[in-house]
N, C-alpha and C positions, 0 to 999 in steps of 0.2 A: 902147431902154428902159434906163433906168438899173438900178442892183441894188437901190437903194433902193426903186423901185418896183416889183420884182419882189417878191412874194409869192407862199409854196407855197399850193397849193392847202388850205380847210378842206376838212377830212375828218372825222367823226365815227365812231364806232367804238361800238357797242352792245355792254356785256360784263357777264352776271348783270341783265341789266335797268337798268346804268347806262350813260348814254354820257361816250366818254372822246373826247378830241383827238387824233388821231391820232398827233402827233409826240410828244405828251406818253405814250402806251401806248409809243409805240417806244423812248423816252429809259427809260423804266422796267424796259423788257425785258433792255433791251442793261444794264444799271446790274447787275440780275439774274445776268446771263451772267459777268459781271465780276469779281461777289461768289465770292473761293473758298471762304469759310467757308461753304457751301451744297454739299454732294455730293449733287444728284441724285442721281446712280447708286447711288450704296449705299442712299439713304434711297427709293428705289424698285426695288429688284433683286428677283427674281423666288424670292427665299429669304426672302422680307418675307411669301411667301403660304405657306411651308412653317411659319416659326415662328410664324403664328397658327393654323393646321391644330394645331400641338402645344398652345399654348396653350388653344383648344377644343376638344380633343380627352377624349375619357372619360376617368379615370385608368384603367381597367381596360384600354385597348387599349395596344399599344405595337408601336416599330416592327420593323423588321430587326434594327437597330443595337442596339437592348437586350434582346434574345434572350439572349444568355451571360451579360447581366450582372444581369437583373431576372425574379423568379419569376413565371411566368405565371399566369395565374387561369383554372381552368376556368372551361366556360361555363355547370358548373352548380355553380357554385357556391350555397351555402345549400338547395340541393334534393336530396332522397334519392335515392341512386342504385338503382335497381330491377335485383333478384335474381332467380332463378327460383328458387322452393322448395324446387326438389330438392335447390338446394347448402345451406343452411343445417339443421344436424343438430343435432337435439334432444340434452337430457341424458341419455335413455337410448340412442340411442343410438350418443354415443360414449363410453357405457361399456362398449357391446358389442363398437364398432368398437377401442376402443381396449386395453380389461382383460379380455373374456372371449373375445374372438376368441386374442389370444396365447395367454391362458389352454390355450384348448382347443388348440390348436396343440402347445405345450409335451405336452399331456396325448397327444393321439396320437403323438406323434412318441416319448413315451416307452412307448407300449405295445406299439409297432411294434420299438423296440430291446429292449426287453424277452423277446417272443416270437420274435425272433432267435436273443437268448442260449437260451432255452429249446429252441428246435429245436438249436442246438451242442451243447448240455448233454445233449439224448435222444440224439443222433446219438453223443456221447463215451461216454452209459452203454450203451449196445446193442452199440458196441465192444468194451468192458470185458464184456458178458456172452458174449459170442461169442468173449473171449479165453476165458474161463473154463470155458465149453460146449467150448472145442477142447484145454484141457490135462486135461480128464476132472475140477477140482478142485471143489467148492462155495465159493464166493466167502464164502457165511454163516459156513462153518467157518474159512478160514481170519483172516476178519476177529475172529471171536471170539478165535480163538489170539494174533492182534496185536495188539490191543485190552486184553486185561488188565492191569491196574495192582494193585499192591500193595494202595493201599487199596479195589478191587475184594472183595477178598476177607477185609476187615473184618467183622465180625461183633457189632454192639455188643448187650448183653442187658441188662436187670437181675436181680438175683439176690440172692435173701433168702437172708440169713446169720446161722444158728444159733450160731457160733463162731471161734474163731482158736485153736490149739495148736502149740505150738512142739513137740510128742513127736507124732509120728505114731499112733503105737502109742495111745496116749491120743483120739487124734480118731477113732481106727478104732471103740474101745470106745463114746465117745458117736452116732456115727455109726449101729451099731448098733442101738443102745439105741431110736434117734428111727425107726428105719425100719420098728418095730414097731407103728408110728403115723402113717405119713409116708414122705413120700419125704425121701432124705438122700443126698449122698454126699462126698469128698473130694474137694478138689481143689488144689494146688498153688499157694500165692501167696508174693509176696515176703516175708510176715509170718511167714511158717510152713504149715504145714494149717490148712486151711478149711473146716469145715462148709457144706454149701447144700442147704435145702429145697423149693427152688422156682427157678422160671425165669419171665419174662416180656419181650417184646419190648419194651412203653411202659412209663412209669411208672403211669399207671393201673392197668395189666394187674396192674403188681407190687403195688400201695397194694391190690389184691383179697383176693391171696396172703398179702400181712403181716397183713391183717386177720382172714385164717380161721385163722392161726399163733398170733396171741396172744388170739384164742378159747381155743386150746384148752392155753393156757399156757404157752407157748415165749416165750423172752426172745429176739428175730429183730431184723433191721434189714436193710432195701434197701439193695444197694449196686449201682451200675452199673459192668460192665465191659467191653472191648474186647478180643478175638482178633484177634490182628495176624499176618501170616506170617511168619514167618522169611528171613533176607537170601538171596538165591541160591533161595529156593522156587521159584520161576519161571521156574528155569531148565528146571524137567522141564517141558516144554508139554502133555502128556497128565495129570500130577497137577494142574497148574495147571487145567486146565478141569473136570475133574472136579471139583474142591475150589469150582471157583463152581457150579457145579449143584448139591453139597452146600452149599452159603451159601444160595441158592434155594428149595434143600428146608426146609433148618432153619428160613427163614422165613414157610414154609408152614404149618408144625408148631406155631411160637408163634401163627401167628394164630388157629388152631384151637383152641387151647388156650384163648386171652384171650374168643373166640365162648361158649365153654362155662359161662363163669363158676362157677369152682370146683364144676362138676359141676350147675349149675342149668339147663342146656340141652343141646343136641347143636350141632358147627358147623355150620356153614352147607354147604350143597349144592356150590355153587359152589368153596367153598376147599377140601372134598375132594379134586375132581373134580382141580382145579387140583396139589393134592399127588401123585395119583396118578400125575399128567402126568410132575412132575420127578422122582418114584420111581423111575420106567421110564427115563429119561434117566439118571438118577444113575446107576444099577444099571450099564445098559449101557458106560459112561464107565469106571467104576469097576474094569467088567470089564478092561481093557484095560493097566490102569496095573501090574499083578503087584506090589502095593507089600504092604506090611503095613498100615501107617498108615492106607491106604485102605482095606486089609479091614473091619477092625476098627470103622471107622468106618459102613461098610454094612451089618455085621453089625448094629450098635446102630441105625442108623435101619428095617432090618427090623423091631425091638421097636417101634419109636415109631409106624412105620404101625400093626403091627397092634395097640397101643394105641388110636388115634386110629380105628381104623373101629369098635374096640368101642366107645369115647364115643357112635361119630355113630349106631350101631343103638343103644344104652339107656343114654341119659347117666344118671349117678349118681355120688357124692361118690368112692365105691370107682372107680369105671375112670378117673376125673378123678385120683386120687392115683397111679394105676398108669400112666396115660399122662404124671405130671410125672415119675416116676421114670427112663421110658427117656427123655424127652428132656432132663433132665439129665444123663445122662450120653451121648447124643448132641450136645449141646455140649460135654461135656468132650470127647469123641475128638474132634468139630470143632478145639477148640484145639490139640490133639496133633497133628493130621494134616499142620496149615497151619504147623507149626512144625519140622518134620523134612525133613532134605535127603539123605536117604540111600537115598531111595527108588531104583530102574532108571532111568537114562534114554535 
């Protein structure tokens, strides 16, 4: 058989529902295979089913690979996260938790330091009294003897004044003359001699005195002064306590006095009693000191007590005039006494 009258065989080929020639699917196949602009492999590789896994993928999922580099979304997002009540604390109170709990904290911890120091403090004073209790002294006494100061023993008064004389002898005469009526005596100022009819601790007490003085026609005038000690007075420690228990008393005596109102009443109960008290102290003190200044000065507040108890049995104008008289001049020997350094010591 020649080639010419060889023929392949027809073949028909069904493909999507159409039929093709056989040789004619095969010429197109191989034509296919031939084409390099065609990369199967890439245009169907098996990363063609991961990049559209990405493409429809949620935006909120994401993979391994973008862990470090993209912020993750809770899964509840938009939805309230659920507490247990216990943790969430009202306004009051974390003002309790927070300002009155320190509060009170601070406050005991400082009462606890406190009644520390206080038990040190009893423990250091029972010491101190059990030194005192073993060297036989009284602690009260000798605190008193340490304890004095100069102006301790100030004495400020007012006092109504009759006069001013530069001749002694001349102020003695009017002095006199007034005590015939009053109480009156001399006293020693920078001006010269000084007439004084009366004594008073306040200015009240005095504005009393000047008022019953020029009743009775005295040309008077208040004036306030000061008893000061003298430098080195202090150094006698027995005249020094003495002379404040006389400062004590003397101000015993004007209050009794300013109570009485120029003879209109009797003092009071109490400020007696209380005079009485530094009488008997003065007295005893006084005893001690062998001075003069001292004598002299206890001798005059003898007069002034027992002035001041006839007041307080039958007050009248009369024992009101007889009790200014000794305790004017127990303020005068007050000033004398606190001014003299020549006393024993």
């Amino acid at each position: 058989m020649s080639d010419n009258k060889k023929q392949a065989p027809h073949v028909t080929v069904t493909f999507n529902g159409k039929k093709h020639n056989l040789d004619e699917w095969t010429r197109k196949e191989t034509a296919a295979d031939k084409d390099k602009s065609l990369d199967w492999n890439t245009a169907f590789s098996t990363e063609l089913k991961s990049v559209d896994e990405h493409a429809h993928a949620p935006s909120h999922l994401l993979t391994d690979q973008d862990a470090f580099v993209k912020r993750k979304h809770s899964l509840f997002r938009g939805k309230r996260i659920w507490r247990p009540k216990q943790h969430q604390i009202s306004g009051a109170v974390r003002i309790i938790r927070f300002f009155w709990l320190p509060a009170a904290a601070a406050v005991v911890v400082g009462l606890v330091i406190g009644l520390s120091m206080l038990t040190i403090f009893s423990q250091q004073n029972h010491a101190v009294k059990d030194t005192w209790a073993n060297s036989g002294k009284s602690p009260q006494t000798e605190e008193k003897s340490q304890a004095i100061q100069n102006q301790d023993l100030n004495l400020s008064v007012y006092l109504i004044q009759a006069g001013l004389f530069g001749s002694k002898s001349k102020a003695d005469q009017i002095a006199s003359q007034l005590r015939n009526h009053g109480p009156s005596i001399l006293m020693a100022t920078p001006g010269g001699t000084a007439i004084f009819v009366g004594v008073a601790e306040t200015d009240a007490g005095a504005s009393q005195l000047l008022t019953r003085d020029k009743d009775q026609g005295l040309t008077v005038f208040k004036k306030q002064m000061q008893f000061q000690p003298a430098t080195g007075f202090l150094n006698n420690k027995k005249q020094a306590n003495s002379a404040l228990d006389g400062k004590k008393l003397m101000l015993a005596f004007l209050s009794a006095s300013e109570e009485s109102q120029n003879g209109a009443s009797s003092p009071s109960k109490k400020t007696m009693q209380n005079m009485d008290k530094l009488y008997e102290k003065c007295k005893t003190n006084a005893a001690s000191t062998n001075d003069n200044t001292v004598g002299r000065f206890l001798a005059s507040v003898d007069q002034s007590k027992n002035a001041a108890q006839k007041l307080a049995a039958s007050h009248s104008e009369a024992q009101f005039v007889q009790f200014q008289q000794s305790l004017l001049e127990s303020v005068s020997e007050y000033g004398v006494m606190i001014n003299s350094t020549n006393g024993k010591k």
